[in-house]
C-alpha positions in Angstrom: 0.2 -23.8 29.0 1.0 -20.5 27.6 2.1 -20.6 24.2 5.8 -18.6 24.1 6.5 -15.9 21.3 9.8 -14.3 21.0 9.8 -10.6 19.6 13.2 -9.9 17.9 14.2 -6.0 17.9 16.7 -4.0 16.5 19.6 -3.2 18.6 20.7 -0.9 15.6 20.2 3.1 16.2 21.8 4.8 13.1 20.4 5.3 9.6 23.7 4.7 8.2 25.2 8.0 7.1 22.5 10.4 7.0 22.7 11.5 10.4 18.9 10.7 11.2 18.2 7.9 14.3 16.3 4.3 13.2 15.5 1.4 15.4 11.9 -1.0 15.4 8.7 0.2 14.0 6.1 1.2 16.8 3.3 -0.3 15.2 5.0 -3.6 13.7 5.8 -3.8 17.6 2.8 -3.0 19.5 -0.3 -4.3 17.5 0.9 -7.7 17.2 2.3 -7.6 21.0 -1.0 -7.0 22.0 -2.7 -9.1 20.1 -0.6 -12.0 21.3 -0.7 -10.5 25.3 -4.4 -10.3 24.9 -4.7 -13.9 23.6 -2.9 -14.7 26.5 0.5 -16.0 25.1 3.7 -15.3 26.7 5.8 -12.8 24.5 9.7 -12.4 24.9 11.4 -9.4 23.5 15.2 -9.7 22.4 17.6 -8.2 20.3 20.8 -8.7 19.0 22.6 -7.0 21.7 20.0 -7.0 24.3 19.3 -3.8 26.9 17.3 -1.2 25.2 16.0 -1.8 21.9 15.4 1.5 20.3 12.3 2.8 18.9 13.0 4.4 14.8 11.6 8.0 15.9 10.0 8.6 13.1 7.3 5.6 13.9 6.3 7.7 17.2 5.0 10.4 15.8 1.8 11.1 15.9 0.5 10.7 12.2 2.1 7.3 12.6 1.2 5.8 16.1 -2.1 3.7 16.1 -4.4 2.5 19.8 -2.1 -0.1 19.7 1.2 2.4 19.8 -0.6 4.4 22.3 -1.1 1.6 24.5 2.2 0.6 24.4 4.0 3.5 24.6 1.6 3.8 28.1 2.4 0.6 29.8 5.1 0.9 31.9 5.4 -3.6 31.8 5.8 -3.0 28.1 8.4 0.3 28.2 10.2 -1.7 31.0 10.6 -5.0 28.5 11.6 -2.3 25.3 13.9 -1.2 28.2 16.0 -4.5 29.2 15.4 -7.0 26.0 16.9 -10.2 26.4 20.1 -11.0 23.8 18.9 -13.0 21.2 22.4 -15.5 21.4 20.8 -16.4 25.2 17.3 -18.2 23.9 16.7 -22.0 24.0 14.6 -21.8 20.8 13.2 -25.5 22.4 11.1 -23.6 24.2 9.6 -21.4 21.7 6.0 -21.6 19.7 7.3 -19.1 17.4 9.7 -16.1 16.6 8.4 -12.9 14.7 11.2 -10.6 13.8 10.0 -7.1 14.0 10.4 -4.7 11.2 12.0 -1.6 11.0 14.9 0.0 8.2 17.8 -0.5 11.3 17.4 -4.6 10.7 19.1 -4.2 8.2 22.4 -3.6 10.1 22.2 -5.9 12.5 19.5 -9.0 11.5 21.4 -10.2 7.9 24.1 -11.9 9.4 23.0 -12.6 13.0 23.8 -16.5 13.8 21.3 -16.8 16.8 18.2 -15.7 14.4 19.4 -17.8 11.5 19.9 -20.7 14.8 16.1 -19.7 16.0 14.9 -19.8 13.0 15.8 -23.0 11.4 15.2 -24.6 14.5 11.4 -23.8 14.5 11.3 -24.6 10.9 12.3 -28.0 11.7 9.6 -28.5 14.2 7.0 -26.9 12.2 6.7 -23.8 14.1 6.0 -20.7 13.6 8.6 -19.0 12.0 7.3 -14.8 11.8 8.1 -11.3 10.2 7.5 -8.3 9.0 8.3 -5.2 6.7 12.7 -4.8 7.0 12.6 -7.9 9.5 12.3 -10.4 7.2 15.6 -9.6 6.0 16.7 -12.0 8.8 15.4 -15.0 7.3 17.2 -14.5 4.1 20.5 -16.8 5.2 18.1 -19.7 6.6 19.2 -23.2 5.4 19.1 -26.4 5.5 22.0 -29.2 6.7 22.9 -29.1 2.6 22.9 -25.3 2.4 20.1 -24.8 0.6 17.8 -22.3 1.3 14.9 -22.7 2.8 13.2 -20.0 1.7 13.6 -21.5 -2.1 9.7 -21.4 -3.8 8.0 -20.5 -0.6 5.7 -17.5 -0.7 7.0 -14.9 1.4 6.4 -11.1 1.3 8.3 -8.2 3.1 8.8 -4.4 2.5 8.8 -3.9 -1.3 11.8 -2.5 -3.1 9.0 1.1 -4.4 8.3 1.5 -0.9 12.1 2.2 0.4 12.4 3.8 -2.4 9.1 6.1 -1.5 10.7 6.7 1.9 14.2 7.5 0.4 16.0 5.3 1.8 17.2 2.5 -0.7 20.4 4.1 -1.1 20.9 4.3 2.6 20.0 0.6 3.8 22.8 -1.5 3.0 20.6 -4.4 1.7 16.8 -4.3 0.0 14.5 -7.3 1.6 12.9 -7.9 -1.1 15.8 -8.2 -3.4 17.6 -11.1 -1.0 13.9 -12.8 -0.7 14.4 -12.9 -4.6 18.0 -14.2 -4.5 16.8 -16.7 -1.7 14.8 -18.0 -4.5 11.4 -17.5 -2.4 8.1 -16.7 -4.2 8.2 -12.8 -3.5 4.5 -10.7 -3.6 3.9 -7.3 -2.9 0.6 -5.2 -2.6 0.7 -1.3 -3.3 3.0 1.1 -1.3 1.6 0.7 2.3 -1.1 -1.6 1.6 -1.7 -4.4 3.5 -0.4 -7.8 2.7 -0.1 -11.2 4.5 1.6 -14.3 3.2 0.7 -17.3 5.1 2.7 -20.3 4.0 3.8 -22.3 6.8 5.7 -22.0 8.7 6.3 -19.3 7.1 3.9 -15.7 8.4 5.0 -12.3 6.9 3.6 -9.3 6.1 4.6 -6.3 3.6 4.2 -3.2 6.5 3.0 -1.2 9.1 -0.4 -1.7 7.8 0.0 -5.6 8.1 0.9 -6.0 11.5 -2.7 -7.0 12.6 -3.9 -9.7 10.3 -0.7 -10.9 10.4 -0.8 -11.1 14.3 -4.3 -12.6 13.8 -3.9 -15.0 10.9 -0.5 -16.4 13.5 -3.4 -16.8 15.9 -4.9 -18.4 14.3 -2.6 -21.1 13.5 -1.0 -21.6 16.5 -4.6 -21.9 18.2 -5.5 -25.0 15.4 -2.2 -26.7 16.4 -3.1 -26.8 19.8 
């Protein structure tokens, strides 16, 4: 049976007041999408609102788009799911193998305080599986808990965008919130590698990687995993 994997997108557009557009991060989309489709899982794509998940434009252009990107942004199956994303309040996280929240500087808006990711993702938790994200996503783990309240994120190794790289793209005084600064205040063990490096954390359930650049082993190294728990 086809192992399920649900994509969470941005539904946000706006980079809050600087009049520029934002959504999800091409290549924090497309690499691990078709590294999962070509391994021959089943992979969902929602968003908070569902409809059309937007694209941040910046992450199209060309200096930025990878095979990967290319392929994606070519496939009209893909473009069609981008298109009509399921709302994330509608999954039976029962079903699931494992949720990777996609990255992006609009998650910020809309992933912080969304009660169906916090629901998806403290489900899999509790069963052990695969709980996934990347870059500005991981800001939607950062309000996961346990029945007590506690954070489950407390001493678990975890890694997200790093505080010098919004700052290198100027836009930690537009985001509303910094990842890694609520990783930190979730008490999780918080590493970074050099602006745009890549970095993986694997601490499971627990998959996340730093950026763009870490999308692929950190769609491999999930892989990986879910193909040794089968």
């Amino acid at each position: 049976m086809s192992k399920q994997i649900l994509f969470v997108l941005s539904s946000h557009d706006q980079l809050g007041n600087s009049g520029n557009r934002s959504g999800s991060w091409l290549e924090e989309l497309a690499t691990p999408y078709w590294r999962f489709r070509d391994a021959d899982y089943t992979v969902v794509l929602a968003s908070p609102q569902g409809g059309r998940a937007p694209l941040d434009p910046e992450s199209v252009k060309a200096a930025w788009v990878s095979d990967a990107g290319r392929r994606f942004l070519d496939d009209a199956d893909a473009k069609a799911a981008l298109a009509a994303t399921v709302a994330v309040d509608t999954i039976d996280a029962t079903k699931l193998d494992a949720v990777y929240l996609v990255g992006g500087a609009a998650t910020t808006w809309d992933f912080p305080n969304n009660e169906a990711i916090k629901r998806i993702a403290e489900h899999l938790y509790g069963q052990s599986r695969v709980v996934a994200s990347i870059c500005h996503g991981v800001i939607g783990l950062t309000r996961i808990a346990d029945k007590y309240g506690e954070s489950l994120l407390k001493n678990r190794m975890l890694t997200g965008i790093s505080n010098a790289e919004d700052v290198m793209m100027g836009i930690d005084k537009i985001v509303p919130v910094l990842p890694e600064d609520m990783l930190r205040k979730a008490r999780a063990h918080y590493s970074a590698a050099a602006p745009l490096a890549e970095h993986v954390i694997c601490d499971p359930p627990f998959f996340t990687g730093q950026n763009p650049a870490s999308a692929d082993l950190l769609a491999r190294k999930v892989i990986e995993h879910l193909n040794r728990e089968a």
